[in-house]
C-alpha positions in Angstrom: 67.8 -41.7 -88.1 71.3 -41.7 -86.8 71.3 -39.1 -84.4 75.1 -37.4 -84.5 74.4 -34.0 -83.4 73.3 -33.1 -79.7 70.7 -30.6 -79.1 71.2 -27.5 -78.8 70.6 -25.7 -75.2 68.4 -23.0 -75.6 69.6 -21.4 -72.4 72.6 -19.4 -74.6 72.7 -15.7 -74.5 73.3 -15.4 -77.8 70.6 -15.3 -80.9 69.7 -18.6 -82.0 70.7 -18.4 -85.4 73.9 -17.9 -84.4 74.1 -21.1 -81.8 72.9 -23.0 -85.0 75.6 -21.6 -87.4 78.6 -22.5 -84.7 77.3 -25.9 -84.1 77.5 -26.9 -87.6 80.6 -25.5 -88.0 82.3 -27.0 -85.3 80.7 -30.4 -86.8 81.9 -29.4 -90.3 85.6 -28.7 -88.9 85.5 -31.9 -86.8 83.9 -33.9 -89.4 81.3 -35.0 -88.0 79.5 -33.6 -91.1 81.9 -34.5 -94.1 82.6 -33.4 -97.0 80.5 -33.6 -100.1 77.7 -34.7 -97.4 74.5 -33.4 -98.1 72.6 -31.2 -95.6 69.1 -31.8 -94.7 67.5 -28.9 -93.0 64.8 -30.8 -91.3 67.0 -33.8 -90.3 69.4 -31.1 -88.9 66.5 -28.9 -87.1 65.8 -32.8 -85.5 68.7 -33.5 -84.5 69.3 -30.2 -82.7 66.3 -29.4 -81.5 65.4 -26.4 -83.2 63.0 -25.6 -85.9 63.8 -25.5 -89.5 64.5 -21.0 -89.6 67.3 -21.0 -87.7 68.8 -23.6 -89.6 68.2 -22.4 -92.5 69.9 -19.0 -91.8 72.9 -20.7 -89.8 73.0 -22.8 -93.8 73.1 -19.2 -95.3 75.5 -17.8 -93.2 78.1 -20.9 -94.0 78.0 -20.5 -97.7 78.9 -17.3 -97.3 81.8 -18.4 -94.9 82.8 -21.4 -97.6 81.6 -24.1 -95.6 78.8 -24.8 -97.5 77.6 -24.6 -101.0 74.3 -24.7 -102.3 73.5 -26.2 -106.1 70.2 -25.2 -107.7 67.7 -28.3 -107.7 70.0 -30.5 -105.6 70.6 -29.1 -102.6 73.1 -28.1 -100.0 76.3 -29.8 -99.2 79.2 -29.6 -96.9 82.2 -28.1 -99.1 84.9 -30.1 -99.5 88.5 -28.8 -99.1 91.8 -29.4 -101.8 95.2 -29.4 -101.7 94.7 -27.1 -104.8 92.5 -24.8 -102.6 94.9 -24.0 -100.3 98.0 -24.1 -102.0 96.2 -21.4 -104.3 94.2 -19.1 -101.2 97.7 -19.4 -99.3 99.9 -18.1 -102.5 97.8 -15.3 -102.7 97.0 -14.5 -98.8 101.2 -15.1 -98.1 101.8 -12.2 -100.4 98.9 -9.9 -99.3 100.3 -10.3 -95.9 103.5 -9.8 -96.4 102.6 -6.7 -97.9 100.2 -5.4 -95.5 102.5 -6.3 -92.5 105.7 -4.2 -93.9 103.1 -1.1 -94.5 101.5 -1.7 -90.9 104.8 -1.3 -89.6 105.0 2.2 -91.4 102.0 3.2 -90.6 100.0 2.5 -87.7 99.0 4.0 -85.3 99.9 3.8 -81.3 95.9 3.2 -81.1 95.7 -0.1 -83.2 99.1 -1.1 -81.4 97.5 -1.2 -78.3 94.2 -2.5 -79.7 95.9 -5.6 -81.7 98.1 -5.9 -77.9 94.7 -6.5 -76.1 93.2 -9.0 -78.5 96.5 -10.7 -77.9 95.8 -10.8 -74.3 91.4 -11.7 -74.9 92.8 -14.8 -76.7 95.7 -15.7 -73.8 92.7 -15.4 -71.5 90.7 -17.7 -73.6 92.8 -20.2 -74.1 93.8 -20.4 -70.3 90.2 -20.8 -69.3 89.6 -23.3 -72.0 87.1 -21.3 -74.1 88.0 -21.3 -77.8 84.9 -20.2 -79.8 85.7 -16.4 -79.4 89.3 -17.4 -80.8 88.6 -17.7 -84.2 86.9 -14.6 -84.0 88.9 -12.4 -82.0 91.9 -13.9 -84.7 89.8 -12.4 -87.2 89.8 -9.1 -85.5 93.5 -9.1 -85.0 94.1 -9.4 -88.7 91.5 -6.6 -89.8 93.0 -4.3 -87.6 96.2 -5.2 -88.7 95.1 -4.8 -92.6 93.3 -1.7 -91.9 97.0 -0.2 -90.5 98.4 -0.6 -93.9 96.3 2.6 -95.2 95.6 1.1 -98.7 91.9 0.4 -99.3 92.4 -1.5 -102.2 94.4 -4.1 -100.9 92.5 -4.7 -98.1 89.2 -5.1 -100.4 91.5 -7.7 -102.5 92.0 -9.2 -98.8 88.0 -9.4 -98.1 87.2 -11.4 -101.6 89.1 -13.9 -100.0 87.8 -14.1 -96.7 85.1 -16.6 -96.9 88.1 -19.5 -97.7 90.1 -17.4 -94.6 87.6 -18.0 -92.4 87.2 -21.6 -93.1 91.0 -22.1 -93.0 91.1 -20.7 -89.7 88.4 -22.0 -88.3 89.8 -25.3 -89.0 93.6 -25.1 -88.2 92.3 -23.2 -85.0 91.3 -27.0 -84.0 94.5 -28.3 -84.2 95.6 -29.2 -80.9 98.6 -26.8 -80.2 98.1 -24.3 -82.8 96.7 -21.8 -80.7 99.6 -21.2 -78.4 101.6 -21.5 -81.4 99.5 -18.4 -83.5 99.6 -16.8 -80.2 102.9 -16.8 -80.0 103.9 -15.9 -84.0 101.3 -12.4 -83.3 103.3 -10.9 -80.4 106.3 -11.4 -82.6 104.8 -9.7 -85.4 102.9 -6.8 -83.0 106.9 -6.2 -81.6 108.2 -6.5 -84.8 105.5 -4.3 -86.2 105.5 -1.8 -82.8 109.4 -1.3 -83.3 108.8 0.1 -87.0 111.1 -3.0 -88.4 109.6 -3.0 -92.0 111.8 -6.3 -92.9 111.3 -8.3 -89.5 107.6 -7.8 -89.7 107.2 -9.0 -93.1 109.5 -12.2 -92.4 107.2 -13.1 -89.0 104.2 -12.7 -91.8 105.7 -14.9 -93.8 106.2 -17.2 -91.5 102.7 -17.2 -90.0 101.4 -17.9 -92.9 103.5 -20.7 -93.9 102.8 -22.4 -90.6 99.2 -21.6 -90.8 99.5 -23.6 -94.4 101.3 -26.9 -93.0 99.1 -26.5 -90.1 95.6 -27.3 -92.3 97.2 -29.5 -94.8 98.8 -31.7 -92.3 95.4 -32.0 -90.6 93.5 -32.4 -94.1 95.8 -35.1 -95.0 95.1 -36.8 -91.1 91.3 -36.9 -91.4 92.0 -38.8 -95.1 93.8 -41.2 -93.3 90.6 -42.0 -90.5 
């Protein structure tokens, strides 16, 4: 057996299930596992040095997330990604964004200023000490906060149906050397946009996030077809 994964080191703080589920997904986004490859939960609990239960769960936890999909009586494989996929997510999240940015900027509060502010700062910290796993999710924190500001439940449930292709999305673009300065960057924009009360400037720097975000993953989609 080939042997493409290292083990893990069981020395992490964290629950193994959850060492398991950012191992493969750092594989998946680097594709080392590729698309449409199928996933063997006992070559995989080899390869890492684990048993097969923490695999297992880390498999569950990535279908949910869109990296994985399981077919009854065939097994699980790594999902693969389409142009279609995220011309269609994007079209939808762009608007959604948009929208929730120019209501954020109506409505929030001084308290999720200063709490999207200090996420803003976790990840500059982050990135200066060279530790991007908490990126991704601190990223995700940024954006529920700032969804949460907009004071409509609805749209932000229409938001969550999509999040297992977000987090995939950004998960992968998040690789993409440069990218993270460059998000960085786009959020203060927004937070001053947003912290001024400038309804119109706020949703034009969401726009524009989004956009980039977009030729960010299909540039690199259309880079690893290439290899």
């Amino acid at each position: 057996m080939e042997r493409r994964l290292l083990p893990i080191k069981l020395d992490s703080y964290k629950p193994l299930r959850e060492v398991v589920s950012e191992t493969l997904r750092e594989a998946i986004v680097s594709s080392v596992l590729k698309p449409g490859e199928r996933l063997m939960e006992i070559q995989l609990a080899e390869e890492l040095g684990v048993s097969r239960t923490p695999v297992r769960e880390a498999i569950r936890k990535l279908e949910l997330e869109g990296f994985v999909i399981m077919i009854p009586r065939r097994g699980t494989y790594v999902a693969d990604l389409s142009i279609k996929d995220v011309n269609e997510v994007f079209e939808i999240r762009t608007a959604l964004d948009v929208l929730a940015a120019g209501l954020a900027a109506e409505r929030i509060t001084d308290e999720e200023l200063e709490t999207m502010e200090r996420i803003l700062v976790q990840i500059g910290e982050c990135v200066d000490q060279n530790e991007l796993e908490p990126i991704v999710e601190l990223d995700s924190q940024f954006h529920d906060i700032l969804y949460r500001a907009c004071r409509n439940d609805r749209l932000v449930g229409i938001i969550n149906n999509l999040r297992e292709q977000i987090t995939r999305f950004r998960a992968i673009s998040m690789a993409v050397p440069g990218r993270i300065k460059n998000t960085l960057e786009e959020h203060s924009r927004l937070v001053e946009a947003i912290a001024a009360r400038d309804v119109d400037l706020s949703q034009e720097l969401a726009r524009q996030h989004m956009e980039n975000s977009e030729q960010t993953l299909l540039l690199d989609m259309n880079n690893r077809r290439k290899v």
